[in-house]
Residue, then its C-alpha position, 0 to 999 in steps of 0.5 A: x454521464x454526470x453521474x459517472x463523473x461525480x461517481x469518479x470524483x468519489x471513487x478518487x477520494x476514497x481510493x487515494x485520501x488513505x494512500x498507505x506506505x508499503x509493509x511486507x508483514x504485519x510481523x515486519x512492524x517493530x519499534x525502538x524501544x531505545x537508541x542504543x549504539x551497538x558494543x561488544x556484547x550487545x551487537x545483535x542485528x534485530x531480527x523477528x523470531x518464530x516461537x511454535x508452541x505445544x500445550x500437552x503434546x498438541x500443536x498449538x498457536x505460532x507466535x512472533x516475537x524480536x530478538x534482542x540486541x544481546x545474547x547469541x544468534x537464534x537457529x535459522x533452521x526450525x529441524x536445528x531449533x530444539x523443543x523446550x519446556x516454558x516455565x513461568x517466572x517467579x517472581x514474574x519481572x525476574x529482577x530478582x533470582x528465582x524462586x526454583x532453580x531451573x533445568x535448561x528450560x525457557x523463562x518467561x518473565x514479564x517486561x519492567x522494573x529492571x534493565x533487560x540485560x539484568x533479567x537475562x543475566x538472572x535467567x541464565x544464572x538459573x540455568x535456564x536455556x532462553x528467557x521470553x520476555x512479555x511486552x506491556x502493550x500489543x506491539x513488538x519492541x527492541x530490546x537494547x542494553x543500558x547505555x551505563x553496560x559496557x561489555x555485556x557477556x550474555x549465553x542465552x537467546x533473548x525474545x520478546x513477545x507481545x502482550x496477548x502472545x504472553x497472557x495466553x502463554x501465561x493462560x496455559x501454565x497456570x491451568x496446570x498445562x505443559x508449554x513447550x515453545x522452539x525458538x528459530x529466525x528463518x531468514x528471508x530472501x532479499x527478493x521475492x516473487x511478489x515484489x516483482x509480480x506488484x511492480x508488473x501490476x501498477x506498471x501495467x495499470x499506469x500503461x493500459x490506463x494511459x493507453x486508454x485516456x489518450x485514444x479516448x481524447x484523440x477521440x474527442x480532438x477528432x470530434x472537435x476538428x470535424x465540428x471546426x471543418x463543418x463549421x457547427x453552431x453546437x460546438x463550445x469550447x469549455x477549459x478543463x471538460x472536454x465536451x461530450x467526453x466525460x472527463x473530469x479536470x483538476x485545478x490548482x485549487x481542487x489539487x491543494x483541497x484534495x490533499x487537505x481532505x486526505x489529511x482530514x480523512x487519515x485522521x477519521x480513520x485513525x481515531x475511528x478505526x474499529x470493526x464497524x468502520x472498516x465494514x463502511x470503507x469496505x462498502x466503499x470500496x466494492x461501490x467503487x469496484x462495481x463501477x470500474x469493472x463495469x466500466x472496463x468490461x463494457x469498454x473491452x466487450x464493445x471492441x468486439x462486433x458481436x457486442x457492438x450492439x448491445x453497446x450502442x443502443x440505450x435505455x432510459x433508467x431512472x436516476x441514471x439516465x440512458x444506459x446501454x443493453x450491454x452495461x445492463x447485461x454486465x452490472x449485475x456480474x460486476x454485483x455478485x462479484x464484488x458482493x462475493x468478494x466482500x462476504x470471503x474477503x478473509x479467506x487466502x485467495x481473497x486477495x485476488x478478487x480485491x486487485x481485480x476490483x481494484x485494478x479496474x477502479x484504479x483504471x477508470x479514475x484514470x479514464x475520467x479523472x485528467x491533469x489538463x497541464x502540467x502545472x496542476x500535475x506538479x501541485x498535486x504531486x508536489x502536496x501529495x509527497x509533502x503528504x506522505x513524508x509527514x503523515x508516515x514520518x512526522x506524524x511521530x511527534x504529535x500522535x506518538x506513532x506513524x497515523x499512515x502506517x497505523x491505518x495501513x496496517x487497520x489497528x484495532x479493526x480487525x482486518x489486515x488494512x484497509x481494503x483500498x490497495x493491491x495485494x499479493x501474498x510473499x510465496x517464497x517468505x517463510x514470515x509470509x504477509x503481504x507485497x502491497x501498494x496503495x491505490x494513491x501511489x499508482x494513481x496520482x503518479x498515473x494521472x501525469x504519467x497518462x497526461x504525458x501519452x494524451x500530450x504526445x499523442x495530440x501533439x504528434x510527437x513519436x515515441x522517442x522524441x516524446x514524453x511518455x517513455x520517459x515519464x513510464x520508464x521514471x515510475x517504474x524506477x521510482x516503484x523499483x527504489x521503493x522496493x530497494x529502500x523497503x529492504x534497506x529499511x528493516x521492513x519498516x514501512x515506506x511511502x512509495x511518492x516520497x521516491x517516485x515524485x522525484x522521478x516522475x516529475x522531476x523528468x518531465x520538467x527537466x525534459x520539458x525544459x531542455x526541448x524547450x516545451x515547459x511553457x506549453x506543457x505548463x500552461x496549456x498542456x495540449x495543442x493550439x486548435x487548428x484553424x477551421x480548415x485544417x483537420x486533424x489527423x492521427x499520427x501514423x506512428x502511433 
């Protein structure tokens, strides 16, 4: 058992210290590259671009790029998007007129020297039917016009493409190949499927969670009633461990130290974000995955009298003490599982091998890892949001760009983010990428919802006069806000606390406060123990 709770205790700290803003896509990740007020000529919406391409006839890589602030709108279906020789500019910044007249073809030029407006207006002086301008870093830039330009008359499409898109580009052309790209924008849909599958997810996680933690600490209160009535010399008391339970209890202490060493790892995996490192935090995580899923299989399996058994009888193992015939049955399942999912991890489907891992930690965390009050919840929640608002925000004017939305989207290590969050792909989105949340925005919100079900449950309070429902009913409208600024926010990315904190916690307080409850809930977070005669008795209603 203390195995399993320092294992807890590990598996928190990884789960949660790289909580991640939610991104639809990597497409979806475009940065100002200028503050520019919109004007005639120059009012474009940014949207990303689709650039298929075609080396000597063949199907070749699909590239994504931003349209610019000027020029007309892109097609937005790929049927109505003609196909177009690419042409090298000459010379390569176009800030000066070409070399060869063009004949309708698309330019590609290189980003510098003079404004973008200047290189489009040359382009189309050459006649040429688009210009594709390279980036000079791997990210994706807007394209804005000069403060200085007034009214911009521009007639053809402006992309820009980032830096590998344009040197293979470049590649090819120079090797004597034919390049013929399609510029089009699809538009994508205001909802998708994904979104509302995610949201089901980390609600359902939260509820079966809570569910869990408070039968399991209704458990224990009868427990301890039965020793009460009995008068046992072998019952103590101990705040914050309830015995034999195996439950680990936050302080106020650890709720601060918790959020400093996140912050401590956020920036060791953004300095030391590479391929080796992201093969650790993915060692990591299957660990952490093997014991949830064990955990929660062994705990489902034992509802059922064919496994009661198996589950009640033990053996001794070394270094982990007594474990029971049906978690040895059970373990090596859970090793093959997550050991398949770490060699296949980049394959389409890998994503659901890494919720069901994911899922089932996230579950566990919950089961052993408790807020005793409210108190600790409003610390924890509290550094958590301040957390989130500046490392996705104000981590901007220190290290030149969001640390969190970095890491999230695993930078220079070779996967698409870390491994530490639910995902599922947009089914309906023709820029496909990913619906994801961070493990740290369904457990710390978890953790006070589930204390709330654990309050109600031991102090006898119904659904409706309780505070579950009204803490359960909060996350769901804070994740469904999240989704709504997501949206509203040009796909940027968008800390998922920094909206359900306020709803959360700002629930419980103002509830407790008007029933008159804030004190009890604050300091002792559970019932008074009844006298030695009284015994316990569950609530009927539940």
């Amino acid at each position: 058992m203390e195995i399993r709770k320092l294992g807890a205790v590990i598996y928190l700290i990884v789960g949660v210290l790289a909580w991640t803003p939610w991104l639809c896509s990597a497409g979806d990740i475009v940065h100002h590259d200028d503050i520019s007020p919109k004007r005639p000529g120059c009012d474009n919406n940014f949207v990303l671009v689709k650039v298929p391409t075609w080396v000597d006839g063949i199907e070749d890589i699909e590239y994504v790029g931003v349209g610019a602030r000027f020029g007309p709108t892109l097609e937005s279906k790929e049927k109505h998007a003609s196909k177009t020789k690419l042409i090298l500019a000459d010379p390569p910044d176009l800030c000066s007129r070409p070399k060869t007249q063009l004949n309708r073809d698309v330019i590609l030029v290189h980003r510098g020297n003079c404004s973008f407006t200047t290189k489009a207006n040359i382009a189309e002086e050459a006649n040429a039917s688009a210009i594709l301008i390279i980036n000079n870093r791997t990210e994706l830039f807007k394209m804005v016009c000069e403060d200085k330009e007034s009214n911009v008359k521009i007639g053809i499409p402006a992309v820009m493409l980032p830096q590998d898109a344009g040197a293979s580009l470049k590649h090819y052309i120079r090797n004597s190949s034919t390049v013929s790209v399609q510029l089009y924008s699809p538009q994508r849909p205001l909802v998708d499927v994904a979104e509302v599958f995610l949201w089901l997810m980390a609600v359902g996680t939260i509820l079966g969670a809570s569910y869990w933690s408070a039968w399991s600490a209704r458990e224990v209160a009868i427990e301890q009633d039965k020793l009460l009535k009995d008068g046992s010399d072998d019952f103590q008391h101990t705040e914050g461990v309830l015995p034999s339970s195996g439950v680990v209890s936050i302080n106020t202490t650890s709720a601060i130290l918790f959020v400093v060493v996140a912050s401590c790892f956020l920036i060791m995996l953004y300095k030391l974000m590479s391929l080796w490192f992201m093969d650790v935090l993915v060692a990591l995580f299957c660990i952490g995955g093997i014991e949830g899923l064990q955990t929660c299989l062994v705990a489902l399996l034992s509802c059922f009298r064919w496994f009661q058994h198996a589950g009640d009888s033990y053996i001794k193992v070394p270094f982990f003490g007594a474990v029971s015939h049906l978690t040895l049955v059970v373990c090596p399942f859970c090793i093959a599982f997550a050991v398949v999912w770490a060699v296949y991890r980049r394959v389409s489907f890998a994503w659901i091998g890494q919720d069901i891992l994911g899922i089932a930690l996230i579950i566990t965390v919950l089961q052993i890892v408790h807020v005793p009050n409210l108190k600790v919840g409003t610390v924890l929640l509290s550094c958590a949001f301040l957390y989130d608002i500046f490392w996705v925000f104000v981590s901007k004017l220190w290290f030149k760009e969001s640390v969190m939305i970095v890491v999230a989207r695993g930078d220079k290590s070779g996967e698409d983010g870390i491994p530490m969050l639910l995902k599922i792909p947009r089914m309906f989105d023709p820029w496909g990428g990913y619906s994801i949340i961070g493990f740290g925005d369904i457990i710390l919100p978890g953790l006070l919802v589930a204390f709330a079900l654990r309050y109600d449950w031991l102090t006898k309070k119904s659904l409706r006069t309780g505070y579950f429902l009204w803490a359960m009913t909060a996350y769901g409208l804070g994740l469904l806000v999240t989704y709504v600024a997501l949206n509203m926010m040009d796909g940027h990315g968008q800390p998922a606390l920094l909206y359900i904190v306020p709803f959360t916690l700002g629930t419980f307080l103002t509830l407790g406060k008007k029933r008159g409850d804030l004190e009890a809930l604050w300091t002792r977070g559970a019932p008074e123990r009844p006298c030695p005669h009284v015994q316990f008795q569950p609530s009927q209603s539940q």
